[in-house]
PDB file of N, CA, C and O in Angstrom, chain B, residues numbered from 101:
ATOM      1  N   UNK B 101      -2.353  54.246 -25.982  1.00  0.00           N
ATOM      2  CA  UNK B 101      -1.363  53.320 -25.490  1.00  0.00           C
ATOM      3  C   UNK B 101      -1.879  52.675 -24.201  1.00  0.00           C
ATOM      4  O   UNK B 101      -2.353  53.322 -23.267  1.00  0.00           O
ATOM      5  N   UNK B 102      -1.728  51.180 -24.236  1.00  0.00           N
ATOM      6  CA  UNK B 102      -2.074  50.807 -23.156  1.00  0.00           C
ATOM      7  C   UNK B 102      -0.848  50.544 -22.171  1.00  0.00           C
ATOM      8  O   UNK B 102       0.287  50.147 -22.435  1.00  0.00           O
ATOM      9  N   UNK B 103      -1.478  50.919 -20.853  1.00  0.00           N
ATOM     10  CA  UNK B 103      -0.786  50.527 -19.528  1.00  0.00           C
ATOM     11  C   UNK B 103      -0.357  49.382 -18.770  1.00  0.00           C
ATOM     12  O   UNK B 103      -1.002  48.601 -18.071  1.00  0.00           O
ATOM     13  N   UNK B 104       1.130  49.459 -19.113  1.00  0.00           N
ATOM     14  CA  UNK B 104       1.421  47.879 -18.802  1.00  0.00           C
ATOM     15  C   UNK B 104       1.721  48.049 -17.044  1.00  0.00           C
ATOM     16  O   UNK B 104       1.679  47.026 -16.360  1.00  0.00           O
ATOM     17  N   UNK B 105       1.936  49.023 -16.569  1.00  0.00           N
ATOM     18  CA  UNK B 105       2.006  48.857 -15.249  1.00  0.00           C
ATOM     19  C   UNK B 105       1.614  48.512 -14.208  1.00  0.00           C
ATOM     20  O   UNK B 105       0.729  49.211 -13.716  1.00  0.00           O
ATOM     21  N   UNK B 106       2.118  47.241 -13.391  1.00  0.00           N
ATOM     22  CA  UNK B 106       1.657  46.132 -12.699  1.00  0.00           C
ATOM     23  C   UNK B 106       3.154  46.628 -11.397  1.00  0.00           C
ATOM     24  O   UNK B 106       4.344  46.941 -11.405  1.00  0.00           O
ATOM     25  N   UNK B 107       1.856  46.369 -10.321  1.00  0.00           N
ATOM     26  CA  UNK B 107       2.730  46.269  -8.942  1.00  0.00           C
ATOM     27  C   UNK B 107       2.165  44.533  -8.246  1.00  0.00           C
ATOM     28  O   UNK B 107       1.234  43.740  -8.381  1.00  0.00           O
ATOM     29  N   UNK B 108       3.408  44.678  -7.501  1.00  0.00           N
ATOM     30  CA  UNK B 108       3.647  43.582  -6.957  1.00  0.00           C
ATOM     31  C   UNK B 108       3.020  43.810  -5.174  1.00  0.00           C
ATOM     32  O   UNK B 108       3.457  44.769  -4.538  1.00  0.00           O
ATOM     33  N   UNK B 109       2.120  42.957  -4.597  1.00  0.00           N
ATOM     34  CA  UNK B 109       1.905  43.485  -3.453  1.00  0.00           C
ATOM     35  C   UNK B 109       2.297  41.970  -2.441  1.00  0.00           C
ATOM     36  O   UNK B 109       1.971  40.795  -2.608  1.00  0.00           O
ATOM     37  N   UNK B 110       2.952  42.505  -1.597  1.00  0.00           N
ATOM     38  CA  UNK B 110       3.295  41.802  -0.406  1.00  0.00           C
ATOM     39  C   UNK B 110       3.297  42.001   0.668  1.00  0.00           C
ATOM     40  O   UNK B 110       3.903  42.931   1.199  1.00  0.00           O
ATOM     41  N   UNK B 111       2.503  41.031   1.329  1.00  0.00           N
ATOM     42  CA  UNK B 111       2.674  41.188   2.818  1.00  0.00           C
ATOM     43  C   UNK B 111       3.564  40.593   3.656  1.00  0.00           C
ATOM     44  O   UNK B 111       3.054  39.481   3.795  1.00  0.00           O
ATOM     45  N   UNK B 112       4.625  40.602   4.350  1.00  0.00           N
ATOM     46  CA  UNK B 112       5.424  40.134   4.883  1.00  0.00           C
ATOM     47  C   UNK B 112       5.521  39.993   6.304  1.00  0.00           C
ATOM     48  O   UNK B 112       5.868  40.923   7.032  1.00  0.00           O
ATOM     49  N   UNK B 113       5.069  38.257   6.926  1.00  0.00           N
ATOM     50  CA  UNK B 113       4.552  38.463   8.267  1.00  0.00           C
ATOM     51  C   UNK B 113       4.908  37.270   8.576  1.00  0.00           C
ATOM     52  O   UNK B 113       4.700  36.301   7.846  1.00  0.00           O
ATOM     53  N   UNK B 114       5.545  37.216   9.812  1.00  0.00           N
ATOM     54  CA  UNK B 114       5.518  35.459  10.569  1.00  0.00           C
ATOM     55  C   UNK B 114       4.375  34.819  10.878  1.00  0.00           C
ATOM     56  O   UNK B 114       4.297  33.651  11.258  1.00  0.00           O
ATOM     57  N   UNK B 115       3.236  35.785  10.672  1.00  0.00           N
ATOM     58  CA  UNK B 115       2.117  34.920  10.500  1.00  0.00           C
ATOM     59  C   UNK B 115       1.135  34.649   9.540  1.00  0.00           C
ATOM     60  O   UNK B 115       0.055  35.238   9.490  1.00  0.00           O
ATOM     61  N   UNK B 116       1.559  33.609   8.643  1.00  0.00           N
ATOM     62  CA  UNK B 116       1.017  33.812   7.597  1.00  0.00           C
ATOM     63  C   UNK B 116      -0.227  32.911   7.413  1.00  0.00           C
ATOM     64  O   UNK B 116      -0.679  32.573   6.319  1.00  0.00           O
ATOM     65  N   UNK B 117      -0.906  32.437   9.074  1.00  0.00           N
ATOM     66  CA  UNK B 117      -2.184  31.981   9.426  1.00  0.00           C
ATOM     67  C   UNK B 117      -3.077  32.492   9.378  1.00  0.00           C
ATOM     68  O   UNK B 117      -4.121  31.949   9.015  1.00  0.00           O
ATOM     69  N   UNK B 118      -2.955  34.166   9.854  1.00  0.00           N
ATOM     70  CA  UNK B 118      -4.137  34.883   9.694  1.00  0.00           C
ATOM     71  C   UNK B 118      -4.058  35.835   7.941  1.00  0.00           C
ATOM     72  O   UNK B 118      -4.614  36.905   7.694  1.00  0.00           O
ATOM     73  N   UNK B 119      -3.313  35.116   7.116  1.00  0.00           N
ATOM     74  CA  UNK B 119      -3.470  35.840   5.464  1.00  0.00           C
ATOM     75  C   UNK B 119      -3.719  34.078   4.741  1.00  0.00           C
ATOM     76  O   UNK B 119      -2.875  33.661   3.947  1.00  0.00           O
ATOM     77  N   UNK B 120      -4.221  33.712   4.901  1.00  0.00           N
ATOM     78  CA  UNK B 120      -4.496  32.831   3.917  1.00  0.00           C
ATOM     79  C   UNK B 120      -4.657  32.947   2.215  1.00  0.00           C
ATOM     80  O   UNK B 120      -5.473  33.676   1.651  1.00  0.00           O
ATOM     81  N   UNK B 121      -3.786  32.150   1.620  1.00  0.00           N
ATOM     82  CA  UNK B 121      -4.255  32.352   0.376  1.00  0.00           C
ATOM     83  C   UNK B 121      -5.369  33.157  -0.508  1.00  0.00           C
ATOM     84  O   UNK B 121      -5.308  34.054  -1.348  1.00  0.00           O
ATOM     85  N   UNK B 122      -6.556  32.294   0.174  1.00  0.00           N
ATOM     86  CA  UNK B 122      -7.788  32.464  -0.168  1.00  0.00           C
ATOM     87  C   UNK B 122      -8.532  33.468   0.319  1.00  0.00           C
ATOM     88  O   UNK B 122      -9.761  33.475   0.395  1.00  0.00           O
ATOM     89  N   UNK B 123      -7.826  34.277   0.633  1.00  0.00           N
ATOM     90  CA  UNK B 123      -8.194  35.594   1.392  1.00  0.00           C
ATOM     91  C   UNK B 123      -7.832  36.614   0.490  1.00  0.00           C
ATOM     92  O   UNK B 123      -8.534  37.481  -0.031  1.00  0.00           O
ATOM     93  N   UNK B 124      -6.165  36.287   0.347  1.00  0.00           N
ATOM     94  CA  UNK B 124      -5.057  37.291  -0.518  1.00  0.00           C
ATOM     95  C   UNK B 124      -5.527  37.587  -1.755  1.00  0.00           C
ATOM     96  O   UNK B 124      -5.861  38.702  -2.155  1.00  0.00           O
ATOM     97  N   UNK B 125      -5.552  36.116  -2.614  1.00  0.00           N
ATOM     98  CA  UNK B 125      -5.501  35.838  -4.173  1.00  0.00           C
ATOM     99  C   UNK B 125      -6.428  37.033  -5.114  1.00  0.00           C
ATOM    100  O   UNK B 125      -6.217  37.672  -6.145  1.00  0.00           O
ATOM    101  N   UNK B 126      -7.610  36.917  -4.070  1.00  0.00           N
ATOM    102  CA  UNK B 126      -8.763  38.290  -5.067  1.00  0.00           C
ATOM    103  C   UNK B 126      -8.361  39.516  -5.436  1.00  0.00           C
ATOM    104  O   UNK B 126      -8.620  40.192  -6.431  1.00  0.00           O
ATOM    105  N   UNK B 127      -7.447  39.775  -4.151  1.00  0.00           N
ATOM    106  CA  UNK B 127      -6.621  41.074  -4.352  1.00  0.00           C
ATOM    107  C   UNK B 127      -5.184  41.261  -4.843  1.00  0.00           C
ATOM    108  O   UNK B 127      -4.306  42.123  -4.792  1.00  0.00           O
ATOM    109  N   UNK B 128      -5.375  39.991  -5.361  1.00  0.00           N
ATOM    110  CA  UNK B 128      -3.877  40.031  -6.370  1.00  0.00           C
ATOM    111  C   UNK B 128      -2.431  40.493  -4.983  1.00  0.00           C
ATOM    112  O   UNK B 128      -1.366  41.075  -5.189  1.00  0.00           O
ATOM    113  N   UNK B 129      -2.885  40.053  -3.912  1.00  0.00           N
ATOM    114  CA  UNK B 129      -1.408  40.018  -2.775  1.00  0.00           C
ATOM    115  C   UNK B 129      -1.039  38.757  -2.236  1.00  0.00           C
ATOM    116  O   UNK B 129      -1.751  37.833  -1.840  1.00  0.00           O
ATOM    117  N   UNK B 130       0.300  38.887  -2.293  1.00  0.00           N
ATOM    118  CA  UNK B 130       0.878  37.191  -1.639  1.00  0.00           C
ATOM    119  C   UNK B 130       1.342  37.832  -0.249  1.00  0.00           C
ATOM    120  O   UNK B 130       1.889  38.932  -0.179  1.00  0.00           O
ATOM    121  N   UNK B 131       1.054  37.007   0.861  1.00  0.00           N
ATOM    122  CA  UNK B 131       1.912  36.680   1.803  1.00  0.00           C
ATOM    123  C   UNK B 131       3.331  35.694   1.452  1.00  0.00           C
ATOM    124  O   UNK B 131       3.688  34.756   0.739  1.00  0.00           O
ATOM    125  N   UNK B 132       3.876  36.716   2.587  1.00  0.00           N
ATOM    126  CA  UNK B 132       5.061  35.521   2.499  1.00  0.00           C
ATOM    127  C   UNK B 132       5.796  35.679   4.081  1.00  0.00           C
ATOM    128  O   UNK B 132       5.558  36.530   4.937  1.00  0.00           O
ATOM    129  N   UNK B 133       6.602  34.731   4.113  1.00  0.00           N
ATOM    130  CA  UNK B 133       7.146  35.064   5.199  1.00  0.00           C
ATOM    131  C   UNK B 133       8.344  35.610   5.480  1.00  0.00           C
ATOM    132  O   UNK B 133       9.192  35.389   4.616  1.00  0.00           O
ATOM    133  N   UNK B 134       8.794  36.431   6.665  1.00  0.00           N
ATOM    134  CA  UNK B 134      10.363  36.804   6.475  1.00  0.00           C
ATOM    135  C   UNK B 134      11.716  36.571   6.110  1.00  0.00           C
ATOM    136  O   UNK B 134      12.679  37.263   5.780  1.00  0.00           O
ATOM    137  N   UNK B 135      11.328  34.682   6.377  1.00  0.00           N
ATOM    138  CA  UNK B 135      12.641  34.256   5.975  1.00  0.00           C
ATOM    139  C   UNK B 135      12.543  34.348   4.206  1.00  0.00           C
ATOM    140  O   UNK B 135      13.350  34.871   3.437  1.00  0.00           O
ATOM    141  N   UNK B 136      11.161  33.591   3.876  1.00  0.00           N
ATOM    142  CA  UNK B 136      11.290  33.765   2.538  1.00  0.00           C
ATOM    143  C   UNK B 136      11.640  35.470   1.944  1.00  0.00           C
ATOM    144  O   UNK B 136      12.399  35.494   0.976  1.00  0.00           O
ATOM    145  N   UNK B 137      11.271  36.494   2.323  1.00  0.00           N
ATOM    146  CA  UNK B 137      11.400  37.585   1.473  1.00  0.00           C
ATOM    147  C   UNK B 137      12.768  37.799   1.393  1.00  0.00           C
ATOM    148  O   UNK B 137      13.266  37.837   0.268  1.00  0.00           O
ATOM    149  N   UNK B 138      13.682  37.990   2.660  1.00  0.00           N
ATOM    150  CA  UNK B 138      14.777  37.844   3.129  1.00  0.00           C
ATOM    151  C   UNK B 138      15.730  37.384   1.977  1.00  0.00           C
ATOM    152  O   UNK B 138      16.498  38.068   1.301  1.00  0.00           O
ATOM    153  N   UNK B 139      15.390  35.596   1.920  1.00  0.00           N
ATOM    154  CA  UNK B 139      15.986  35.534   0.940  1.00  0.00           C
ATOM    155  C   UNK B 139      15.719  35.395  -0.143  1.00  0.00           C
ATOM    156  O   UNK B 139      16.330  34.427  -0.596  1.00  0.00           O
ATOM    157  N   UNK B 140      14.915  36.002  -1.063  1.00  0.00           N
ATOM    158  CA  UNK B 140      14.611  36.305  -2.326  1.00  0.00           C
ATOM    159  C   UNK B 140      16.293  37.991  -2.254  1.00  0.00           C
ATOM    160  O   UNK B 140      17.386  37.998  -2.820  1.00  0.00           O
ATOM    161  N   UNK B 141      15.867  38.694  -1.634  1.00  0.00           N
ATOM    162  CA  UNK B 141      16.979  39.849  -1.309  1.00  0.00           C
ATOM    163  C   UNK B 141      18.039  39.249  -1.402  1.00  0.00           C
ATOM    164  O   UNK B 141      18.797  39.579  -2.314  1.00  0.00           O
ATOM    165  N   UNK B 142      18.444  38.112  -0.430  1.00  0.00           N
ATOM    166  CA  UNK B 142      19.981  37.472  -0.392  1.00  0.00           C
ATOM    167  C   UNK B 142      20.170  37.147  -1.793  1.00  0.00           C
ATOM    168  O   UNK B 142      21.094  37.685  -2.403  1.00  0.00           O
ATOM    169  N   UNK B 143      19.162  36.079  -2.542  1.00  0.00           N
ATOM    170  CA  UNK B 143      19.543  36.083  -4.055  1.00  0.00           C
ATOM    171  C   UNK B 143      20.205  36.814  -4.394  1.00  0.00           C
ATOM    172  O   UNK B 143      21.398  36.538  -4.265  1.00  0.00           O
ATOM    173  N   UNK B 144      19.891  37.980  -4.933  1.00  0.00           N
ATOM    174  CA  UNK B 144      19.509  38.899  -5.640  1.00  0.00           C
ATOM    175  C   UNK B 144      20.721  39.676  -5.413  1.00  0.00           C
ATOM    176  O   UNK B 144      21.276  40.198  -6.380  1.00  0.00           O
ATOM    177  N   UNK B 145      21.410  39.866  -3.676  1.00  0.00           N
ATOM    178  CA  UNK B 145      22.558  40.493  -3.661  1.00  0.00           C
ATOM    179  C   UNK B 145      22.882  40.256  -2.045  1.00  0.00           C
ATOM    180  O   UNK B 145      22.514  40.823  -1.015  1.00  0.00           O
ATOM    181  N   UNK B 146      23.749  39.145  -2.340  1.00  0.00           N
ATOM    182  CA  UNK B 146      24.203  38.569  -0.692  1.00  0.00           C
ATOM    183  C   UNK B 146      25.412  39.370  -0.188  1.00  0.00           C
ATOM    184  O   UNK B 146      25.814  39.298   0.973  1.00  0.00           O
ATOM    185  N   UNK B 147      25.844  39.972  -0.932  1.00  0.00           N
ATOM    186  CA  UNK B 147      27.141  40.824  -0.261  1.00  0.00           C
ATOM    187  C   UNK B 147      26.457  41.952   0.300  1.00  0.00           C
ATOM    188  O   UNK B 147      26.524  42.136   1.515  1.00  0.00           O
ATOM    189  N   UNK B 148      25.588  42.990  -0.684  1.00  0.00           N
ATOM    190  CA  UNK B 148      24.708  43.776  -0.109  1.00  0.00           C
ATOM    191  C   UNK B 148      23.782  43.739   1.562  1.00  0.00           C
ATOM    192  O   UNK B 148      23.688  44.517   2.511  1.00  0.00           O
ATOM    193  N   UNK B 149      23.118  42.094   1.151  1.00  0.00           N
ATOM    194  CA  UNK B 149      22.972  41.758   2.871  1.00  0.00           C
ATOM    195  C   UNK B 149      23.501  41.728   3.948  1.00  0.00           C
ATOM    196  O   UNK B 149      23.035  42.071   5.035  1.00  0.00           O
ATOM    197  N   UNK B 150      24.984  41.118   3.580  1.00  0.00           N
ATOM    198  CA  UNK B 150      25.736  40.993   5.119  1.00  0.00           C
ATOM    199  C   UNK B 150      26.040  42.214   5.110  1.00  0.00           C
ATOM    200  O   UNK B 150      25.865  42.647   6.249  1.00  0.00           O
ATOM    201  N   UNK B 151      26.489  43.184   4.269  1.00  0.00           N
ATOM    202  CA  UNK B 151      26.550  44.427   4.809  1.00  0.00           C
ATOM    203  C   UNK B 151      26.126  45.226   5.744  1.00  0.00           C
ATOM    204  O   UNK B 151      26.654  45.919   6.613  1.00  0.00           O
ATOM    205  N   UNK B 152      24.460  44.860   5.199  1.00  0.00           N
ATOM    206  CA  UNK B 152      23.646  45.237   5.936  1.00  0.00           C
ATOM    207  C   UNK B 152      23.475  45.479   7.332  1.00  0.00           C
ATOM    208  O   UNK B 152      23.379  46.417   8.124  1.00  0.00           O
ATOM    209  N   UNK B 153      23.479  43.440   7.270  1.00  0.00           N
ATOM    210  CA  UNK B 153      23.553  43.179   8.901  1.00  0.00           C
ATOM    211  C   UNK B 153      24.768  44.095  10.082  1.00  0.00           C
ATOM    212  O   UNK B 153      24.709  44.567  11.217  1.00  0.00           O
ATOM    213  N   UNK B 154      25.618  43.988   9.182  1.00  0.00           N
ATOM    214  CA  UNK B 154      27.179  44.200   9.753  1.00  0.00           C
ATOM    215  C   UNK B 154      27.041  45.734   9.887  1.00  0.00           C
ATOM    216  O   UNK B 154      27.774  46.187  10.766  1.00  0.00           O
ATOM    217  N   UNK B 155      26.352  46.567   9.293  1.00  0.00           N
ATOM    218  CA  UNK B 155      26.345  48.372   9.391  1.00  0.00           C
ATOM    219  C   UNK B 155      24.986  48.192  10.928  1.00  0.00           C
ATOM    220  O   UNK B 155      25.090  48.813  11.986  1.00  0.00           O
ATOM    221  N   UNK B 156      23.720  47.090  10.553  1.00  0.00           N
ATOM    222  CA  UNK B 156      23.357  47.383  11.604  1.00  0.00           C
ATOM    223  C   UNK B 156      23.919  46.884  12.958  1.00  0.00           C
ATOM    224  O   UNK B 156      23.535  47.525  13.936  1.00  0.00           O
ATOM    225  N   UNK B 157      24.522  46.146  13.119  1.00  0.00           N
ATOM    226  CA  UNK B 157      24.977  45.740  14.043  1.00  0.00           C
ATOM    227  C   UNK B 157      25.546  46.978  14.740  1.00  0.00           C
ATOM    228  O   UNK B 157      25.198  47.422  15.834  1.00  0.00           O
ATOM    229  N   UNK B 158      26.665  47.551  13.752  1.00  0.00           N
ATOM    230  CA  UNK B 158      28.339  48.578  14.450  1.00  0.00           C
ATOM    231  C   UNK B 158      27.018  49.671  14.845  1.00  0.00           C
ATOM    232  O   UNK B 158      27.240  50.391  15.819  1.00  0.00           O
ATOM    233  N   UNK B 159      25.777  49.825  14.209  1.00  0.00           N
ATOM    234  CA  UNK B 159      25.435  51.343  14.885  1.00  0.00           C
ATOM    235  C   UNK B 159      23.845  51.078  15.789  1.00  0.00           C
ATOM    236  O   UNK B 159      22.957  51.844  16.163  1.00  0.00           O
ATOM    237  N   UNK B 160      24.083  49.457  15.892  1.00  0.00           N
ATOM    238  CA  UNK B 160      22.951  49.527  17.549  1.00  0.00           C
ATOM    239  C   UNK B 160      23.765  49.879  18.545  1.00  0.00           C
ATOM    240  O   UNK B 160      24.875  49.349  18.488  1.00  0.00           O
ATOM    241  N   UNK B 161      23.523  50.796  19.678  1.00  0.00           N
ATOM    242  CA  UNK B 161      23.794  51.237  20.752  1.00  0.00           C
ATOM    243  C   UNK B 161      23.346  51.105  21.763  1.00  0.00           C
ATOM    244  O   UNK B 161      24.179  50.925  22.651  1.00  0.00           O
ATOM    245  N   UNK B 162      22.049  51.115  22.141  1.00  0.00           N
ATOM    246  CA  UNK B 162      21.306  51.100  23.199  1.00  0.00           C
ATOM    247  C   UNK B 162      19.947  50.126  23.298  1.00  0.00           C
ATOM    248  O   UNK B 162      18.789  50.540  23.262  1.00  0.00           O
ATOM    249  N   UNK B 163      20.538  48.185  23.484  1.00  0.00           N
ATOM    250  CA  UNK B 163      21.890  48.182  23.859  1.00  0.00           C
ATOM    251  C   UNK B 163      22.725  47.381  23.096  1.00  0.00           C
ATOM    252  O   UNK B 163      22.210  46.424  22.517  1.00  0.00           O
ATOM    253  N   UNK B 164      23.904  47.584  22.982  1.00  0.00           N
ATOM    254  CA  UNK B 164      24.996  47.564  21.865  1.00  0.00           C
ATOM    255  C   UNK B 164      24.630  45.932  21.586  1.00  0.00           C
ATOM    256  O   UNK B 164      24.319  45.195  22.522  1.00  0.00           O
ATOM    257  N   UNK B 165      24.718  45.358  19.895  1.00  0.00           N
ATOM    258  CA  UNK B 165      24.684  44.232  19.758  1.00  0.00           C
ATOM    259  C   UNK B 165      25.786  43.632  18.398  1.00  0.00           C
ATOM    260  O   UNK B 165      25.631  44.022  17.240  1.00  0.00           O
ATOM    261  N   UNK B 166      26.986  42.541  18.852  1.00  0.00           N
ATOM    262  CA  UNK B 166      27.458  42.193  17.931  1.00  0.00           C
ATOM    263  C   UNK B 166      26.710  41.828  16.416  1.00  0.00           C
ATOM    264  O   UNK B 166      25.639  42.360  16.123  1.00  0.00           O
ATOM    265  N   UNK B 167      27.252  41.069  15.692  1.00  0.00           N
ATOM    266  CA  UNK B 167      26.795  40.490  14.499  1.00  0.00           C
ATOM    267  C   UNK B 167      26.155  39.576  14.620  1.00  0.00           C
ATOM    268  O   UNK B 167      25.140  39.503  13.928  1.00  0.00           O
ATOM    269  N   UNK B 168      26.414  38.722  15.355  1.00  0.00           N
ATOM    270  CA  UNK B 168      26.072  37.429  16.054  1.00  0.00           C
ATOM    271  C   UNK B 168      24.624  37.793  16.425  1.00  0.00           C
ATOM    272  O   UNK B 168      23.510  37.775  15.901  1.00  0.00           O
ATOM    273  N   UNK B 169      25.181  38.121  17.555  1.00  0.00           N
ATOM    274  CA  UNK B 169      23.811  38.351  18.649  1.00  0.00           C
ATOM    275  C   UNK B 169      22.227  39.172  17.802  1.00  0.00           C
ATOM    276  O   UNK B 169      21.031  39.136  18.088  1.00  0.00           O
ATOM    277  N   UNK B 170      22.958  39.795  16.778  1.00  0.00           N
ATOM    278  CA  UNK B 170      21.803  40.361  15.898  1.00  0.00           C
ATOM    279  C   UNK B 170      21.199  39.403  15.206  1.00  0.00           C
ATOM    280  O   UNK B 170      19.974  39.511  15.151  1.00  0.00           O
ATOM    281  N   UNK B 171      21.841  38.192  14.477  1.00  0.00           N
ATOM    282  CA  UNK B 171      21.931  37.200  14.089  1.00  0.00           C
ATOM    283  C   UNK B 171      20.768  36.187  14.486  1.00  0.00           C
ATOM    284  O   UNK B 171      19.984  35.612  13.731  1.00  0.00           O
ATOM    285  N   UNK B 172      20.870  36.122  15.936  1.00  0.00           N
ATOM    286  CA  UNK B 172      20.207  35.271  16.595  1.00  0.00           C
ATOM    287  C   UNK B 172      18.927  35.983  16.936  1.00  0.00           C
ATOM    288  O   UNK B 172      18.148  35.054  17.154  1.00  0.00           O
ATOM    289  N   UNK B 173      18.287  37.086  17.100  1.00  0.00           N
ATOM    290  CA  UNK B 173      17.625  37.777  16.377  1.00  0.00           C
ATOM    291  C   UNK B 173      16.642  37.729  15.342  1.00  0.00           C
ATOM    292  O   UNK B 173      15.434  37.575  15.520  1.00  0.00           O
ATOM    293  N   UNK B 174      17.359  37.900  14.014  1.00  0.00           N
ATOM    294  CA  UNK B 174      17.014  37.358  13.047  1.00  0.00           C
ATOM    295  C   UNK B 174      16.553  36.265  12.432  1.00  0.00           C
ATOM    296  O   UNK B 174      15.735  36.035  11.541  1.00  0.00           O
ATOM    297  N   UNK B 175      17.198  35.706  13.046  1.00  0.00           N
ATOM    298  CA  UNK B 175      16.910  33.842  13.076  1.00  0.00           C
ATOM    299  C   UNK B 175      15.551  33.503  13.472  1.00  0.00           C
ATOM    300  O   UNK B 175      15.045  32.498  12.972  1.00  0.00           O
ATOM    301  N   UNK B 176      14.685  34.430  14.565  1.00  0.00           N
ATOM    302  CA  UNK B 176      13.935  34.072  14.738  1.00  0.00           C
ATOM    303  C   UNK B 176      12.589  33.716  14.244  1.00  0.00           C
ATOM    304  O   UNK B 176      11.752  32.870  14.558  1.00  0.00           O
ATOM    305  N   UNK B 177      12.713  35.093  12.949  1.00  0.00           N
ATOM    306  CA  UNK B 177      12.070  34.511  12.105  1.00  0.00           C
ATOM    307  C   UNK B 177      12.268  34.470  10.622  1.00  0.00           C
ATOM    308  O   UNK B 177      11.476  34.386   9.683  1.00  0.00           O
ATOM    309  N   UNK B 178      13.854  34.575  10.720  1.00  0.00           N
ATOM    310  CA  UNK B 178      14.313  34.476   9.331  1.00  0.00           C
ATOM    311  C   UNK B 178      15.457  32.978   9.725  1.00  0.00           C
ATOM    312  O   UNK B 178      16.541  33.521   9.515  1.00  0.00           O
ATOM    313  N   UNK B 179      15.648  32.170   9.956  1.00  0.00           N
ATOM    314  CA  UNK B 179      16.511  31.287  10.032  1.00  0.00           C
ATOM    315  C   UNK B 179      17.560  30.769   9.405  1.00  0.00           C
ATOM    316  O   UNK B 179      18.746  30.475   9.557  1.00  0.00           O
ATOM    317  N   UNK B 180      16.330  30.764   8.337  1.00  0.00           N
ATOM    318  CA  UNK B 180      17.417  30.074   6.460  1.00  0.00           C
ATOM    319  C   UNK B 180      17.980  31.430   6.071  1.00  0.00           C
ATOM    320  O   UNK B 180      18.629  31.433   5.025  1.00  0.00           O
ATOM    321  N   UNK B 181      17.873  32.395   6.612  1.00  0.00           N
ATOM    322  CA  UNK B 181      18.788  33.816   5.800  1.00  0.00           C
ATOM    323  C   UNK B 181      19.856  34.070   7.369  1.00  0.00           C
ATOM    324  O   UNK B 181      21.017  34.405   7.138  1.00  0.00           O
ATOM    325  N   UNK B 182      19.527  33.940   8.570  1.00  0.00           N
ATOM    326  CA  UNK B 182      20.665  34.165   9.559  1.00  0.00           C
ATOM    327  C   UNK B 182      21.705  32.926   8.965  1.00  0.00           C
ATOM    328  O   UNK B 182      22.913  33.145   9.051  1.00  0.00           O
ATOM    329  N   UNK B 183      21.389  32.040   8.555  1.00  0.00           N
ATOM    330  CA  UNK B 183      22.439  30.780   8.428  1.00  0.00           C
ATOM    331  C   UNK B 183      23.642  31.226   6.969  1.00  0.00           C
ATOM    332  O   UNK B 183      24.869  31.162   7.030  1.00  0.00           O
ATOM    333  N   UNK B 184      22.845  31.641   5.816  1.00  0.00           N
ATOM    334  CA  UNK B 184      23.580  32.035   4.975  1.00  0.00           C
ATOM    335  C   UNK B 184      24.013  33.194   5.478  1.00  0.00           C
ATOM    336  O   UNK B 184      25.189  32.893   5.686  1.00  0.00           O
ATOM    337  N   UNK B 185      23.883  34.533   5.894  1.00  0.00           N
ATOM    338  CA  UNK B 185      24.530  35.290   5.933  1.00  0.00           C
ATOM    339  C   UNK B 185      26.117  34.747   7.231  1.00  0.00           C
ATOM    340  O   UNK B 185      27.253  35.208   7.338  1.00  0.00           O
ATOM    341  N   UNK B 186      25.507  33.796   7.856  1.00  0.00           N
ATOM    342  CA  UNK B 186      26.415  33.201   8.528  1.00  0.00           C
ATOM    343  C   UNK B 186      28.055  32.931   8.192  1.00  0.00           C
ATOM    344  O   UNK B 186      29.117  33.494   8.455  1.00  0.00           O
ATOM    345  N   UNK B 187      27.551  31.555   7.346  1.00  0.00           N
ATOM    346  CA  UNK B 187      27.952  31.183   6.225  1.00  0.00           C
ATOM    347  C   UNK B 187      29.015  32.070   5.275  1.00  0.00           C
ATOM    348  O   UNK B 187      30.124  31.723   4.872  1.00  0.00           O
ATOM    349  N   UNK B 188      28.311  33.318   5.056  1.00  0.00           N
ATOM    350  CA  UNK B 188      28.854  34.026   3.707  1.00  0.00           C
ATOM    351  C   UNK B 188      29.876  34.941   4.805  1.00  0.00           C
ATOM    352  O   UNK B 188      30.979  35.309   4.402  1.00  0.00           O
ATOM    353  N   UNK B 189      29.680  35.080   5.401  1.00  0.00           N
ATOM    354  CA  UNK B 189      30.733  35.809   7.021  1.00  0.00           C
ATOM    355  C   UNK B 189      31.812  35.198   7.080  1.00  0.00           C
ATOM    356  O   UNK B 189      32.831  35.831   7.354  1.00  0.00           O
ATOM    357  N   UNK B 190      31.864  33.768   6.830  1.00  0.00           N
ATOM    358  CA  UNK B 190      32.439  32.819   7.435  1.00  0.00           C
ATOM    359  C   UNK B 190      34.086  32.786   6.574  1.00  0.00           C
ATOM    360  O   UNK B 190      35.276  32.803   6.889  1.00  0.00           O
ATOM    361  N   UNK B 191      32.963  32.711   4.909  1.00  0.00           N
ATOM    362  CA  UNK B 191      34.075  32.624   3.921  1.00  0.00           C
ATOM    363  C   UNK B 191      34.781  34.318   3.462  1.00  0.00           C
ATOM    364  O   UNK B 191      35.535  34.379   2.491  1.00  0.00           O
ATOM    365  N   UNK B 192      34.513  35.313   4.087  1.00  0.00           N
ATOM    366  CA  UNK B 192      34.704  36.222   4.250  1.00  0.00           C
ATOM    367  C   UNK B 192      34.296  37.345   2.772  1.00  0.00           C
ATOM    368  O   UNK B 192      34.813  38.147   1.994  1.00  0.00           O
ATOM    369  N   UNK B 193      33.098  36.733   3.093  1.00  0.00           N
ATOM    370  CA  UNK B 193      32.498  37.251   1.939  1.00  0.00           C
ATOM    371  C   UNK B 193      32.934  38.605   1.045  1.00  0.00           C
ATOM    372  O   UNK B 193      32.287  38.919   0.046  1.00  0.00           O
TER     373      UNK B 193
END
């Protein structure tokens, strides 16, 4: 029997200057970046995300950070996923 088992390899980095394609491709790995992986996840299950955010938020402590402020955060290098989870907050997801 042959082996169909195939992994998926990703690197996930705001800098996706020093992974160039043509670096990756031989070794069968994609870069991508945070916002993109982010939201491939939001796809996949956006209620699950804001959860997320919202459990990490209530149990940063030291030092304590709303939803928001985590938000902005995030944004920095996820932007297009701080905006939807925004968004999905908004309509009370």
């Amino acid at each position: 029997m042959e082996d169909d088992t195939r992994a998926l390899v990703l690197i996930v980095t705001a800098n996706l200057k020093d992974f160039p394609p043509e670096a990756l491709d031989p070794h069968q790995i994609e870069g991508i970046s945070p916002d993109r992986f982010l939201r491939l996840l939001y796809h996949h299950a956006p209620g699950a995300m804001v959860d997320i955010v919202v459990r990490q938020a209530a149990e940063l402590r030291n030092p304590p950070l709303s939803v928001e402020r985590l938000l902005v955060g995030i944004a920095r290098d996820a932007p297009t996923i701080a905006d939807a989870i925004r968004v999905r907050m908004a309509a009370g997801y």
